[in-house]
N, C-alpha and C positions, 0 to 999 in steps of 0.2 A: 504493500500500500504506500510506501513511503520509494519514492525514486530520487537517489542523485544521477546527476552529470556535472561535466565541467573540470573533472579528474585531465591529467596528463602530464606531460614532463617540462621541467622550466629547469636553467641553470642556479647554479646556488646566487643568491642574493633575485633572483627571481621574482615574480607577480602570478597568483593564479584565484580564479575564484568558482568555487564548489556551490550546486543548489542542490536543493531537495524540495519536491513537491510530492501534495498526494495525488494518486492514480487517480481514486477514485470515492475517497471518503474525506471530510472537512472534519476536526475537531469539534466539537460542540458542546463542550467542558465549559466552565467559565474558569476553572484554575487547569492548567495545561502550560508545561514546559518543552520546551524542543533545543536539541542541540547536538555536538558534533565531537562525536571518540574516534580513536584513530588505531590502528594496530600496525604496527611494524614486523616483521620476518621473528619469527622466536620470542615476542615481548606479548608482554599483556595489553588489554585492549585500554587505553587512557582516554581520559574525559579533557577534552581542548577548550569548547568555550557552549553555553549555554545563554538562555535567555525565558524568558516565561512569560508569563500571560498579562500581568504586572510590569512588564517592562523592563523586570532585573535582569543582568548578564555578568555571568561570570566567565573568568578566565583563568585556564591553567597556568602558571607562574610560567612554564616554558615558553608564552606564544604573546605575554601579556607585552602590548606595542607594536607588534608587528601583525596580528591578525586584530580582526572584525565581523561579529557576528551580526545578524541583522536580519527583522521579518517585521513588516508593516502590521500587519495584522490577521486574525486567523486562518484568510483564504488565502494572503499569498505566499510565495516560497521562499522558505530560508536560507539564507545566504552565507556564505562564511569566507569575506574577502582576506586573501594569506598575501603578506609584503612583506619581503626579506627573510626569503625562505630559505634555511640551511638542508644539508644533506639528512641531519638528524629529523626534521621534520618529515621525510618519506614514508609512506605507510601506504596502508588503504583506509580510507575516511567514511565514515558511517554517519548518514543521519539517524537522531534516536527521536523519539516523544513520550512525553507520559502524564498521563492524567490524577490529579488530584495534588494539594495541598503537599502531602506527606512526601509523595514519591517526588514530586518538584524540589523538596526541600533536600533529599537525597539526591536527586542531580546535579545541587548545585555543591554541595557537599564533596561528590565526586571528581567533579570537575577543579573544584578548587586543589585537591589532592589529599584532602582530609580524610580519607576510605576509599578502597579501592573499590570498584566495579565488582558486585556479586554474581557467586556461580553458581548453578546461573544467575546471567543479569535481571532475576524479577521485577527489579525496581522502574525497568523500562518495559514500555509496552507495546513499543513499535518500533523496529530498526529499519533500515533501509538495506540494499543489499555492497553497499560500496562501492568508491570508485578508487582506481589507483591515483597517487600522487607521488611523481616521480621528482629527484633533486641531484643533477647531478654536479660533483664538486669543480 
């Protein structure tokens, strides 16, 4: 239900910008969070930057300055603009969402890097399928 594009390969200190929209279903939560984990080759999957219903956004201490999360409002798609992108930042990029209060508060939680992403990820309720993001040095 959840599709990215916008994935592909840029040099290091690079520019690239990632969406996510739904296929075929709108949100209709009045507290609902959405935002963007990343997994790299061998690592776990980490929480980059979030944003919710309320208008907060957070960001993982890695990305804070040089990425940009961003969504108008619940129909349109979220965006997550990456500037001055290193090798380390390479991965495959997941859009997530999740609905209610609690589980928003755990998004942002994870994202900030205060707990890691549960196994499984319960706490999210919709992932997308990935796109790559390539960095080379």
């Amino acid at each position: 239900q959840l599709m990215e594009s916008g994935g592909g390969s840029v040099q290091n200190g690079g520019s690239l910008r990632v969406s996510c929209a739904w296929s075929e279903y709108t949100l209709t939560s009045q507290w609902y969070c959405m935002g963007w984990f990343r997994q790299a080759p061998g690592k776990k999957r980490e929480g980059v930057a979030a944003i919710d219903s309320d208008g907060i956004i957070t960001y993982a201490e890695s990305v804070k300055g040089r990425f940009t999360i961003s969504k108008e409002n619940v129909k349109t798609p979220l965006y997550l603009h990456m500037n001055g992108l290193k090798p380390d930042d390479a991965a495959v990029y997941y859009c997530a969402a999740a609905v209610g209060l609690s589980s928003c508060h755990i998004l942002h939680t994870v994202v900030r890097g205060a707990r890691d992403l549960g196994e499984p990820p319960l706490e999210i309720d919709y992932w997308g399928q990935g796109t790559q993001v390539a960095v080379s040095s």
